[in-house]
Backbone as CSV, one residue per row, in Angstrom:
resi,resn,N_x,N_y,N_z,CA_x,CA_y,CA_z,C_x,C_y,C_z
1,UNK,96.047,84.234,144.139,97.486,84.123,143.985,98.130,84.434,145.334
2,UNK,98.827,83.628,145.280,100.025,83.518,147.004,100.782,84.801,147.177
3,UNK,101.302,84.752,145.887,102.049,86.018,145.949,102.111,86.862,145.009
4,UNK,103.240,88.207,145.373,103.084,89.535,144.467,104.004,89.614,143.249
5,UNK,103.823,90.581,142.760,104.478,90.544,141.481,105.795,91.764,141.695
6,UNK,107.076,91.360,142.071,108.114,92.333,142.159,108.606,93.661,141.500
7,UNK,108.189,94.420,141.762,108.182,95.544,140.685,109.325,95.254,139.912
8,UNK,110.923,94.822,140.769,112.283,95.105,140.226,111.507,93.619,138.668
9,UNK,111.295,92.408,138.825,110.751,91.799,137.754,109.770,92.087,136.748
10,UNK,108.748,93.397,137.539,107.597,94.020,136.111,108.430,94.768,135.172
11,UNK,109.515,95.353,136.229,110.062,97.225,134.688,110.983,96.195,134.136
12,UNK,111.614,94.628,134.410,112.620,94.315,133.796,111.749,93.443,132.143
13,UNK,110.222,92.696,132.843,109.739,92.109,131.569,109.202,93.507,130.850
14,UNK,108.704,94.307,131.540,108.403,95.318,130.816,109.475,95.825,129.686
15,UNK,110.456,95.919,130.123,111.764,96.566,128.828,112.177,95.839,128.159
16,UNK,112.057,93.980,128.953,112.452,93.177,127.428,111.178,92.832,126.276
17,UNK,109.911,93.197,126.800,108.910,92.462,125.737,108.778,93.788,124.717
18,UNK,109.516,94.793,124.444,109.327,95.907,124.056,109.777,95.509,122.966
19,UNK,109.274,95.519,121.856,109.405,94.945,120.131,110.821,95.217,119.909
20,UNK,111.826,94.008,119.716,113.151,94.295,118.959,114.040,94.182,120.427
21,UNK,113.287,94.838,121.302,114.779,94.816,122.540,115.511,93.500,122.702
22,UNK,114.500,92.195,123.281,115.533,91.344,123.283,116.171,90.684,122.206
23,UNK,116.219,91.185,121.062,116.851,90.196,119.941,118.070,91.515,119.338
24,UNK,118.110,92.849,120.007,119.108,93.549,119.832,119.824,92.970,121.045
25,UNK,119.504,93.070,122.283,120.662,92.575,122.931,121.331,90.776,122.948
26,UNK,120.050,90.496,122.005,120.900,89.236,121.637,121.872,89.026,120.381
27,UNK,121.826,90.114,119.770,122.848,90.345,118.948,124.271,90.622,119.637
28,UNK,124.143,91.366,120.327,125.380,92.086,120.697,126.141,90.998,121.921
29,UNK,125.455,89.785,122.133,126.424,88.650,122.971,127.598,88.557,122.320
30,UNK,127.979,88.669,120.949,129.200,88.334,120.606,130.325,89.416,120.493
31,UNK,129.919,90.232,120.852,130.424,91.692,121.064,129.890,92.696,119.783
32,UNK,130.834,93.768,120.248,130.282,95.323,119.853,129.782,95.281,118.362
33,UNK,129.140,96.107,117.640,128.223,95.789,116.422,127.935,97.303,116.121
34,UNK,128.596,97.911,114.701,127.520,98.613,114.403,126.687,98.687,113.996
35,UNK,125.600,99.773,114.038,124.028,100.602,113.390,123.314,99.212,112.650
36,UNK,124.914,99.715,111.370,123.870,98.551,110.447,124.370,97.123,110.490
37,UNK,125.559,96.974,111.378,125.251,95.371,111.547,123.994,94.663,112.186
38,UNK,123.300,95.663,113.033,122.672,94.853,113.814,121.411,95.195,112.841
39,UNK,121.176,96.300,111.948,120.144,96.097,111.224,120.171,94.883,110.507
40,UNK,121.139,94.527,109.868,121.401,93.561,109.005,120.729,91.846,109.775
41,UNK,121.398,91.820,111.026,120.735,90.783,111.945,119.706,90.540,111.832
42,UNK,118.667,91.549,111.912,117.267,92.045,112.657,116.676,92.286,111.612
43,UNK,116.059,91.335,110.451,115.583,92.112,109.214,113.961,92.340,109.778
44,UNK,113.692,93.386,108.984,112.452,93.947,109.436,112.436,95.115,110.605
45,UNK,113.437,95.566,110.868,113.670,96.908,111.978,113.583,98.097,111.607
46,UNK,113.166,99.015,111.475,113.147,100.021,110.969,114.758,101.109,111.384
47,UNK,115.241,101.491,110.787,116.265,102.646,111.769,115.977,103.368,112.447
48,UNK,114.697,103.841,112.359,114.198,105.044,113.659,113.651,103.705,114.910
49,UNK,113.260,102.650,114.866,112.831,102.095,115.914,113.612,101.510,116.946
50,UNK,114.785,101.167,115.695,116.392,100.517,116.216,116.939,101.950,116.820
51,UNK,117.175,103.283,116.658,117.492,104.118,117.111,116.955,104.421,118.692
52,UNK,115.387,104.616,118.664,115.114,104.564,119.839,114.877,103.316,120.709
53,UNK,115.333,101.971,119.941,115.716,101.260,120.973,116.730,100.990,121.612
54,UNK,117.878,101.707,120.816,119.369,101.827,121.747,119.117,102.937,122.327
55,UNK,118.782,104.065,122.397,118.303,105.100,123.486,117.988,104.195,124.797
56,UNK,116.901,103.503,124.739,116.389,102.773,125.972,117.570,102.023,126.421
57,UNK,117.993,101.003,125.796,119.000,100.310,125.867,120.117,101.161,126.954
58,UNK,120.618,102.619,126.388,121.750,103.196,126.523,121.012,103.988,128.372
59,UNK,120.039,104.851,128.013,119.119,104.789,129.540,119.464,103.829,130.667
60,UNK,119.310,102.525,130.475,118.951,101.744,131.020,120.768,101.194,131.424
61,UNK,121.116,101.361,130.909,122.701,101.237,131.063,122.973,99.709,130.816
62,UNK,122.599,99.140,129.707,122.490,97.650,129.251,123.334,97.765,128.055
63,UNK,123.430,99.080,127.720,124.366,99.071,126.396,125.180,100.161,126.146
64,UNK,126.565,100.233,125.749,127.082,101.788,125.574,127.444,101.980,124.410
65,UNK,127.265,103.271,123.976,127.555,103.723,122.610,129.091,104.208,122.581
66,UNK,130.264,103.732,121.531,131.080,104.022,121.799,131.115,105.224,120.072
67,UNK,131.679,106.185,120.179,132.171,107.073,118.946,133.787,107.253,118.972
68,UNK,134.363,106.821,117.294,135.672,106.740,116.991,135.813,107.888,116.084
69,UNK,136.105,108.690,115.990,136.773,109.968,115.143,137.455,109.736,114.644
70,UNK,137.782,109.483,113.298,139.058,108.851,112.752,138.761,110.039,111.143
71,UNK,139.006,109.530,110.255,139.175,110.314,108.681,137.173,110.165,108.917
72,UNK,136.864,109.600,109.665,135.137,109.553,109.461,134.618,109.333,110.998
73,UNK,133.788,109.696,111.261,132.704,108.859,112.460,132.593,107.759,111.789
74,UNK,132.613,107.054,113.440,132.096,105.614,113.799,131.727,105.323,114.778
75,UNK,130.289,104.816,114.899,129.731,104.274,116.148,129.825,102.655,116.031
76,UNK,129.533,102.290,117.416,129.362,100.932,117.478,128.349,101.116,119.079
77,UNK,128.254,99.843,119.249,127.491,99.798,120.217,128.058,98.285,120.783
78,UNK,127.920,98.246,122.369,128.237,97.104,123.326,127.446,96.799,124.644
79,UNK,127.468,95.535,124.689,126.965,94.930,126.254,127.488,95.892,127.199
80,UNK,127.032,96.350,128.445,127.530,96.647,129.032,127.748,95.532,130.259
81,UNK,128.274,95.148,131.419,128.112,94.293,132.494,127.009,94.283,132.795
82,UNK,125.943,94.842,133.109,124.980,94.524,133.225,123.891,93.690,132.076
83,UNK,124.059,94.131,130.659,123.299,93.544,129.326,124.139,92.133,129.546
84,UNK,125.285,92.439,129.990,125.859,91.136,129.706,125.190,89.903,130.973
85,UNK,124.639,90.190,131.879,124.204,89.832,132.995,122.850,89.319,131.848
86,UNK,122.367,90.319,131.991,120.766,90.112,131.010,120.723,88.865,129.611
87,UNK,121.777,89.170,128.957,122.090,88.116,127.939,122.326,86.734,128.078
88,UNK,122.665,86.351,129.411,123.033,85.377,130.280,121.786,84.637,130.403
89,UNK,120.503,85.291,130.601,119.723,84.390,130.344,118.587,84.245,129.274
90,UNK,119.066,85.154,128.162,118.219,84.426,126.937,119.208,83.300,126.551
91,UNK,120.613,83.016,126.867,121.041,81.833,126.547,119.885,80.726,127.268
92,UNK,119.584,80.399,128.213,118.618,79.615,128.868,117.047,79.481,128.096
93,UNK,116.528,80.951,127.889,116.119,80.523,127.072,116.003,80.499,125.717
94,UNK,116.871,80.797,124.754,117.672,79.954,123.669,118.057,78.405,123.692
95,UNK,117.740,77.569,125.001,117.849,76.044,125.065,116.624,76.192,124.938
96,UNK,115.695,76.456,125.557,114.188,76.305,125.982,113.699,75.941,124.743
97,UNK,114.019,77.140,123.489,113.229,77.422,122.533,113.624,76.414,122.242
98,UNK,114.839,75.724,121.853,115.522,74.515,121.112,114.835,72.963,121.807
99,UNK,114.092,73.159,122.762,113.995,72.085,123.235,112.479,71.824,123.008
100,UNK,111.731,72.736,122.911,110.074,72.954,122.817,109.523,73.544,121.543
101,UNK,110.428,74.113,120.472,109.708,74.671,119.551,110.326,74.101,118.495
């Protein structure tokens, strides 16, 4: 092989092939979503797996957790500019899949 493998491209496939990550942040292209909307999306997720995958998510600064105090808690969760950067190209490949599978 000619050439190397970019670290900044290993930790990035590394965090999207991580079970559930990219199809949570492909939820959240249309904006903010809570807990269980995106469970609802994502059937087959567990809540503890979806939990620590917005941890990573929130780490990684691809997503922010917002909390509303009102007569109850409420979370939601959002793209941040950067997820939104990232989301940008599962649209691409979201054609791909449409074009080959």
């Amino acid at each position: 092989m000619k050439h190397e493998l970019c670290p900044k491209v290993e930790a990035t496939l590394q965090l999207i092939s991580k079970k559930w990550v990219g199809l949570i942040i492909y939820s959240l292209q249309e904006g903010p979503l809570k807990f269980s909307e995106i469970e609802k999306f994502i059937p087959g997720l567990s809540s503890r797996l979806l939990t620590e995958r917005l941890k990573d998510l929130e780490t990684q600064n691809l997503i922010v957790k917002h909390v509303y105090v009102t007569d109850s808690i409420k979370i939601s969760y959002e793209l941040t500019r950067k997820g939104f950067d990232l989301a940008n190209s599962f649209k691409q490949l979201e054609e791909w899949a449409q074009k080959w599978n």
